[in-house]
N, C-alpha and C positions, 0 to 999 in steps of 0.2 A: 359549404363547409366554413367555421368562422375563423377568424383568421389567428382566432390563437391556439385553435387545433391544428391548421398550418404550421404555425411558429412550430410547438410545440413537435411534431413530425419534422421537420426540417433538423428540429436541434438534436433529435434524434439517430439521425441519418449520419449529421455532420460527425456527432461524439461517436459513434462506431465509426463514419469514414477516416476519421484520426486516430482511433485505436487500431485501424488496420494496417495505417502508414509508418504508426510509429512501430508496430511489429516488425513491420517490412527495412525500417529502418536499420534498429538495435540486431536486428538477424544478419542484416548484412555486415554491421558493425563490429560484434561481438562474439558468434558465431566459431570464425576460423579460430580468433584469440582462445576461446574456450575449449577448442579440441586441442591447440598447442600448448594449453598447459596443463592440459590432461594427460598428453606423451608425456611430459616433462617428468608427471609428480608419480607417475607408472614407473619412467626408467628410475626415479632416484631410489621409489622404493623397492624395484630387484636390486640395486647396487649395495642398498642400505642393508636387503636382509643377506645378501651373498657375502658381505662384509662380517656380519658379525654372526653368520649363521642362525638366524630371528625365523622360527615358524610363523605362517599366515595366522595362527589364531594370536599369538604372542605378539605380534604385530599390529594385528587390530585392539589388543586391549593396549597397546602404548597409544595409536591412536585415541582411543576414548582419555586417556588419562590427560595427552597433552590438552584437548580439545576444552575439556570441564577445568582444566587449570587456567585458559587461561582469562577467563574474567579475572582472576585473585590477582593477577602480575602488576594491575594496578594497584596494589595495595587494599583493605577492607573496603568492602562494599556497602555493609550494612550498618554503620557507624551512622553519628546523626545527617552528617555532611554527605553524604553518602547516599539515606536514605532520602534525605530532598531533594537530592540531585533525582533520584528514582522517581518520588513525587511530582516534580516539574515535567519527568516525561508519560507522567501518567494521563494526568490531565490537561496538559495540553496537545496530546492525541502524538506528539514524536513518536515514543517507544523507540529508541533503538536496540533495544536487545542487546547492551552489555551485559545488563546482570534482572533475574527474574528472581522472582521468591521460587524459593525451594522446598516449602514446608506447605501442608493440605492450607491450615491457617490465614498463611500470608496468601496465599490464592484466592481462599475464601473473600479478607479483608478488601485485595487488592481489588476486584470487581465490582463489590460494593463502595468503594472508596471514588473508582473511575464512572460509575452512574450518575452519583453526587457533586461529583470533581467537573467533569468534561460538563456538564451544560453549565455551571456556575461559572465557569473560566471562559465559556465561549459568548455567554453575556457578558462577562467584566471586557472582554475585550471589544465585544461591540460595541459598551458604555466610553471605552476610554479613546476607542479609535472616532466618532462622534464628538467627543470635548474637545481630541488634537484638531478633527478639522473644523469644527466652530472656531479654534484660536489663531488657527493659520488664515481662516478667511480674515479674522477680524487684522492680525498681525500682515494681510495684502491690502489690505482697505488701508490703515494707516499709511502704510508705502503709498501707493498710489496716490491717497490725500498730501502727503511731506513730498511729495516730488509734480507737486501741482499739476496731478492730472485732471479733466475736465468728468473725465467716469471711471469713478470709484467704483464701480461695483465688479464685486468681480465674483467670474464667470467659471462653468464648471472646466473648461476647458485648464483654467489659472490653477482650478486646483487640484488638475489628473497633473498637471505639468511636477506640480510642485510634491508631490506624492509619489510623483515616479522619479527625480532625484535624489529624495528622501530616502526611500526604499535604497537604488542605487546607493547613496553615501552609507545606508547602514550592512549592506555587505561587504562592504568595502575597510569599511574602519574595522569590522569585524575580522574579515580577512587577514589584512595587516598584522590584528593584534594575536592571532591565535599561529599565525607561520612565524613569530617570533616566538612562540612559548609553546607550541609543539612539537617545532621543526621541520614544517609543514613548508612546502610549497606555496607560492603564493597564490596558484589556481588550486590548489586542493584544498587548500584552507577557505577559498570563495567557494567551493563546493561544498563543503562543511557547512559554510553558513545557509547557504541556498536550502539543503536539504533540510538544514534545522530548523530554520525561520519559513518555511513552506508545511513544517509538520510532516512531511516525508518519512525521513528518520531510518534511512536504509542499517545505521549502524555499522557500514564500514571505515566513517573517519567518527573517530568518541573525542572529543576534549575531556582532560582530568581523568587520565587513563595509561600514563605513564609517569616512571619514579616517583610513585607515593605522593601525587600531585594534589589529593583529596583532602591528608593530613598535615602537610610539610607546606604548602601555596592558600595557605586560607586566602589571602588580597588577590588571587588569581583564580580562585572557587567564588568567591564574591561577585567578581567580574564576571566570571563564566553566569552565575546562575541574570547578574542584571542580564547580561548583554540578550540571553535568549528572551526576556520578561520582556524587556522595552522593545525589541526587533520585531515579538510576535505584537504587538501595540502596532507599531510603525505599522507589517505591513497586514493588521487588519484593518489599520484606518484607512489604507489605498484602497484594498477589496471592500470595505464599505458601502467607499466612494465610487469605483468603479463597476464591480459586479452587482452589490444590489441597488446601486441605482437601475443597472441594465436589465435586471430583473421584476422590477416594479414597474418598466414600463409593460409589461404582457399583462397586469390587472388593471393601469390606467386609461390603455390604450383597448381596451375590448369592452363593443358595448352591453348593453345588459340585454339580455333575453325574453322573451316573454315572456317567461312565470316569473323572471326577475321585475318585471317593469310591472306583472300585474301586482306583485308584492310592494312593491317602491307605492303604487298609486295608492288614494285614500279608498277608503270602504265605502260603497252608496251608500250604505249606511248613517256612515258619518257627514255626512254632503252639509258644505256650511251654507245658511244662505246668506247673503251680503247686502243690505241697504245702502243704498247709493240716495242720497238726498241732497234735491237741488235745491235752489230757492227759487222765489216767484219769478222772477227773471231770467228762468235758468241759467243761473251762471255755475260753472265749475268750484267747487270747492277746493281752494288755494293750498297749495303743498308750502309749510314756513321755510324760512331762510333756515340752509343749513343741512335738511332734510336730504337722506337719499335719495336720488331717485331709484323708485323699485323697478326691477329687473320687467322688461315684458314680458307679458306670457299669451297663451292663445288660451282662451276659454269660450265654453260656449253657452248662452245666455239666453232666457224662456224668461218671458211676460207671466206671470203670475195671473191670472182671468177670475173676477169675479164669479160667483157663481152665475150662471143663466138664470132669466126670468119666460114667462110663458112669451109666447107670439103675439097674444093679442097686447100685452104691455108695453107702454112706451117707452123707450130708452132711449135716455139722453145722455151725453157725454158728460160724466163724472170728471173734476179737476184731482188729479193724485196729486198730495205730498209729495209722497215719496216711491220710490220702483223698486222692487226686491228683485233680484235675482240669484240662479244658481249656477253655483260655479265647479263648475267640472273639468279636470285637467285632461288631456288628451296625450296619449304617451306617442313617443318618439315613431314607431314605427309607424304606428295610428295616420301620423300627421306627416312622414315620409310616403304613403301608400292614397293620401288623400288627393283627390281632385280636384280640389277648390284652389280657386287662383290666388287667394290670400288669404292673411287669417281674418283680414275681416270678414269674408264672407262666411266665418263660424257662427256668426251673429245672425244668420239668414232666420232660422226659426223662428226667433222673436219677430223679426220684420214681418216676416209673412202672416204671423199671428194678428201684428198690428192691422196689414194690409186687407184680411178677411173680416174683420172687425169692421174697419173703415165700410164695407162692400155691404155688409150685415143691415148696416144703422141706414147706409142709403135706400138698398132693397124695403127697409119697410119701412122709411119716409114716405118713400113713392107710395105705396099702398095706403 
C-alpha cells in the first residue's frame, strides 16, 4: 500500500478518534448542566402560569413572540450598518444567526451572494496571509542581520513561533477591548473572539447587539467590523503557514506511479539522438568557465553499426568522426528493481556491440 494511502487512513481514523473523545468529553461536561436547567425553566414556567393563570397554548405563543423579538432588542438590523455587519458573516463563513433575511428574496440573494462571496474571501485571505508572512520573514532577516547574527536565515520553526504569538496577541487585544464595551467578562470576551476569528460563530456571545450599539457607536462598529477583517488575515496567515504547509507535504512526499512515471517519460517516438564529437586525439570537449554542471543521469547508449557487407568482402576498420547515440531515460523504479552494480554498466550494450565487432574482423582475418 503507498504510503499516502496510509497517511490518508491514519488521518482518517485519528479525525473520528477525536470526534469520539470530544463527544465523550462535552457529555460529561454538559450533560448534567443541561438537565438542570431544563428543571429550572419547567418549574419557572408552572410558577409563571399558576401566577397569572396563562393556558399552555397562551403560553407558547408568548414564547414565540419573545423568541422572534429578540434579534430587534439590539436596535434595526437591516440598516446599512447593519446589513455589513450581516455581509461580513456571510462570507466569511461565521454566520452567527443573530439576524437572517426574512423575506423569499433576501434568501434568494443571500445564497447567491454567499457562492460568490465565500470563495473570493477565502482567496483574499490566502493572498494577504502570504504578503504578512513574506514581510515578517523579511522584517526577522533584518533582526537577525541588526543584531549581528552570523545566520540570517530564518527558519520555519521562527515563523510558527512568531504566528503563534501573533495569533495569541490578536485574541487578546481583542478580548480586552470588547469586555470593556460589552460588559463582557474577560474569558467570554476571549471566547468571543476564538469563535469569531476560528469562523465557528456559535452565536451566543454577538458584539453590537446591545443598546443600539449599531446606530449610536459608529467608532465602536468600525472597530468591530476591522477587528474581525485583520484577526481573520492574522490567523489565516498562521494556517497558511502551518496547516498547508503540513498538507503539501503528502503530494511532495509520494512518489509517482507507474502510469505516472510512464506519463513523466518521453515517447520512443520522440527519442533524441545525441552526437557526441571528439577530436583526433580524443579529447573531451571542454565545458566554459561559468557553465553548470548538468545534473547526472543514467542513460543507456547503442553504437549505431553500419550496414553489413557480404562475407566474402574485406572489412577494414573505418576512422569515425563522430559517435551518435541514443538516449533513453530509465524511470525510477526501472533502476530501483535493476541488477547492475552501477550505472555504468548501462552502457554494456554498446560495449559488447563493440566487443563482437572486434571478434567479427579477427574471425575473418584469420580465414
Amino acid at each position: 500500500m503507498k504510503r499516502q494511502n496510509v497517511r490518508t487512513l491514519s488521518l482518517i481514523a485519528c479525525t473520528f478518534t477525536y470526534l469520539l473523545v470530544g463527544a465523550a468529553v462535552f457529555d460529561a461536561l454538559e450533560s448534567d448542566h443541561e438537565m438542570r436547567e431544563e428543571e429550572k425553566l419547567k418549574a419557572e414556567e408552572i410558577r409563571i402560569r399558576g401566577k397569572y393563570n396563562i393556558s399552555s397554548e397562551d403560553y407558547r405563543q408568548l414564547e414565540m413572540v419573545i423568541l422572534q423579538s429578540e434579534p430587534h432588542r439590539a436596535g434595526v438590523q437591516w440598516k446599512f450598518a447593519g446589513s455589513f455587519y450581516f455581509a461580513i458573516t456571510v462570507i466569511t463563513t461565521i454566520g452567527y444567526g443573530h439576524a437572517a433575511p426574512g423575506t423569499d428574496a433576501g434568501k434568494a440573494f443571500c445564497m447567491f451572494y454567499a457562492v460568490l462571496g465565500i470563495p473570493l474571501t477565502l482567496v483574499m485571505f490566502q493572498s494577504l496571509g502570504e504578503r504578512m508572512n513574506t514581510f515578517v520573514r523579511y522584517l526577522l532577516k533584518r533582526v537577525k542581520k541588526g543584531c549581528g547574527m552570523r545566520n540570517t536565515e530564518v527558519s520555519t520553526e521562527n515563523m510558527v513561533t512568531v504566528g503563534f504569538f501573533s495569533c495569541m496577541g490578536t485574541l487578546c487585544i481583542g478580548a480586552a477591548a470588547f469586555s470593556q464595551c460589552e460588559e463582557w467578562s474577560f474569558f467570554h470576551a476571549y471566547y468571543y473572539c476564538f469563535i469569531t476569528l476560528t469562523t465557528i460563530g456559535f452565536g451566543d456571545y454577538v458584539a453590537l447587539q446591545s443598546k443600539g450599539a449599531l446606530q449610536r457607536k459608529p467608532f465602536y462598529v468600525a472597530f468591530s467590523f476591522m477587528y474581525i477583517l485583520v484577526g481573520l488575515t492574522v490567523i489565516g496567515a498562521f494556517l497558511n503557514l502551518v496547516v498547508l504547509r503540513f498538507l503539501t507535504m503528502n503530494s511532495d512526499e509520494e512518489p509517482l506511479g507507474e502510469a505516472e512515471e510512464g506519463a513523466a517519460l518521453p515517447h520512443p517516438g520522440r527519442s533524441v539522438l545525441v552526437a557526441i564529437s571528439t577530436g583526433e586525439d580524443g579529447a573531451r570537449p571542454v565545458r566554459p568557465r561559468g557553465q553548470a554542471r548538468p545534473p547526472p543521469s543514467v542513460c543507456t547508449c547503442y553504437r549505431l553499426q553500419p550496414p553489413r557487407r557480404h562475407l566474402g568482402a574485406h572489412l577494414a576498420p573505418q576512422p569515425l568522426p563522430s559517435v551518435s547515440y541514443k538516449i533513453e531515460e530509465i524511470s525510477p523504479s526501472t533502476l530501483r528493481n535493476s541488477l547492475l552494480p552501477s550505472p555504468i554498466s548501462s552502457v554494456s550494450p554498446g560495449l559488447h556491440s563493440f566487443a563482437d565487432s572486434h571478434r567479427l574482423m579477427r574471425r575473418r582475418k584469420s580465414v
